[in-house]
C-alpha positions in Angstrom: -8.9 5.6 -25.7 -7.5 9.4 -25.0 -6.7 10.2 -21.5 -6.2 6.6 -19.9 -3.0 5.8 -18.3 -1.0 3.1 -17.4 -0.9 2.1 -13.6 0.2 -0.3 -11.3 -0.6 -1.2 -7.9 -0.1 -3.7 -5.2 -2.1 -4.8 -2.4 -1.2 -3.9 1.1 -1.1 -6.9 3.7 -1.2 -7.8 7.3 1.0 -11.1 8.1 0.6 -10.7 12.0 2.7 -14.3 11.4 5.1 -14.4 8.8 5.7 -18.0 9.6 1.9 -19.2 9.6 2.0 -16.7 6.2 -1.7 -15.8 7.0 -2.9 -12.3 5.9 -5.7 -9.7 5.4 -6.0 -7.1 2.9 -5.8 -3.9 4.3 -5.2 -1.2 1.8 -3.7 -0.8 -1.6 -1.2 1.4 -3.0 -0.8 3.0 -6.7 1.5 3.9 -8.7 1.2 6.1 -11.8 4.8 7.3 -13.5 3.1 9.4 -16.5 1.2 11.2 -13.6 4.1 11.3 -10.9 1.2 10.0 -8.7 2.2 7.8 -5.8 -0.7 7.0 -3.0 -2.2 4.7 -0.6 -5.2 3.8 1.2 -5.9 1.7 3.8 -8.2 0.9 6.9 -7.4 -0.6 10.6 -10.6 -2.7 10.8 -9.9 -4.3 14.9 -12.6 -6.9 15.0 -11.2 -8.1 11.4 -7.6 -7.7 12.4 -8.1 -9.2 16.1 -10.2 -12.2 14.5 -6.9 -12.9 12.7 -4.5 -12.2 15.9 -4.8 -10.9 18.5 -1.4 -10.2 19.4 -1.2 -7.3 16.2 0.2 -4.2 18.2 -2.4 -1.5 16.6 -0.6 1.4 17.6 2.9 0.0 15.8 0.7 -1.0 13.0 -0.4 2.4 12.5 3.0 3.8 12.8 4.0 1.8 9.9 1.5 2.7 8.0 2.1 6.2 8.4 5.2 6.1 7.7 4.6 4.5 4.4 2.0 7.4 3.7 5.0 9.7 4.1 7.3 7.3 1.8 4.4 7.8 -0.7 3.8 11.5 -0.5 7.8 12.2 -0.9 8.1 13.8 2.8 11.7 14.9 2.6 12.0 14.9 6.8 11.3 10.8 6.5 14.0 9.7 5.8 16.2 8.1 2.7 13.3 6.2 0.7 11.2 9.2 0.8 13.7 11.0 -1.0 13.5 8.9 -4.2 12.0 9.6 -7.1 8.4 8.4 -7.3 9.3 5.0 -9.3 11.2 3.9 -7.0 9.5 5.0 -3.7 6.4 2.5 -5.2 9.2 -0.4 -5.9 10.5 -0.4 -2.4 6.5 -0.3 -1.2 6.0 -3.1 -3.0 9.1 -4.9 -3.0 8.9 -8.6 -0.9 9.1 -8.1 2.7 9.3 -10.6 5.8 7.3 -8.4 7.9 3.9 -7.9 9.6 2.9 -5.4 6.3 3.4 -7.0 2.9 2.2 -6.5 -0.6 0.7 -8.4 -3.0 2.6 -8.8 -6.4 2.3 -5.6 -8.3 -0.2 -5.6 -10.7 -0.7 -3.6 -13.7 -3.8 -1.5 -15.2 -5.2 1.2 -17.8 -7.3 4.3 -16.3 -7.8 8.0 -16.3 -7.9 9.1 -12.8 -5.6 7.7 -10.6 -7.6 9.1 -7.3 -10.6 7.7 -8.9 -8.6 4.2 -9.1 -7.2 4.0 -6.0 -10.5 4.1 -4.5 -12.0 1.6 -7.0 -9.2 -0.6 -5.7 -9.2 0.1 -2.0 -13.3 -0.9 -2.5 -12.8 -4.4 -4.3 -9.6 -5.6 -2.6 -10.2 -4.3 1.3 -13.7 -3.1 2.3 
C-alpha cells in the first residue's frame, strides 16, 4: 500500500521496584527512520502509580521523563545522547535498563502517519 512506513516502538514502563520487577505502562515511544521521526507520549496517572507504590518520587519521575522528551526531540543543550542521530537516540530509549523507567521490547509496525500512530499506541497500551 503507497504511503505506509515502517515503524517501531517500545512501551514506556514504571518499575518503582526493579527487584519485585512490577510495572505499569505509562507511555510509548516511536520511532520512524524513513521519516527521521522520534517521539513519545506518556501520562503520570497518581492514583494508578501510587496503587502500585507509593514510595514513586513524582517530581523525579517527571524529570526523567522530560529528559527523555528532550533525548527524543534532539535538544542539543541535553546532553551527549541527544546529540545522536535519530536511530540511535530511539536504541538507547529502548535499550534494557535497571531503573524505575523501562521499556518493553521494541516492536515493529507498518503505517502512514507516525503522529497518528503514536497516539493509536499511547491509547491501546496506557490509557
Amino acid at each position: 500500500m503507497p504511503g505506509r512506513e515502517t515503524y517501531e516502538y517500545a512501551i514506556i514502563r514504571l518499575v518503582p521496584k526493579v527487584e519485585l520487577g512490577e510495572f505499569i505502562n505509562i507511555g510509548v515511544v516511536l520511532f520512524s527512520k524513513s521519516q527521521a521521526f522520534l517521539a513519545m507520549k506518556y501520562k503520570i496517572d497518581e492514583p494508578r502509580i501510587a496503587s502500585l507504590s507509593k514510595e514513586v518520587d513524582l517530581d523525579e519521575l517527571s524529570r526523567y521523563l522530560c529528559s527523555w522528551e528532550q533525548i527524543c526531540a534532539g535538544d542539543k543543550d541535553s546532553g551527549s545522547v541527544a546529540a545522536l542521530d535519530v536511530a540511535l537516540r530511539f536504541r538507547w530509549l529502548a535499550a534494557p535498563k535497571s531503573t524505575m523507567l523501562q521499556c518493553s521490547s521494541v516492536h515493529p509496525g507498518l503505517g502512514e502517519d507516525p503522529h497518528k500512530l503514536l497516539e493509536d499506541l499511547f491509547r491501546r497500551f496506557v490509557v
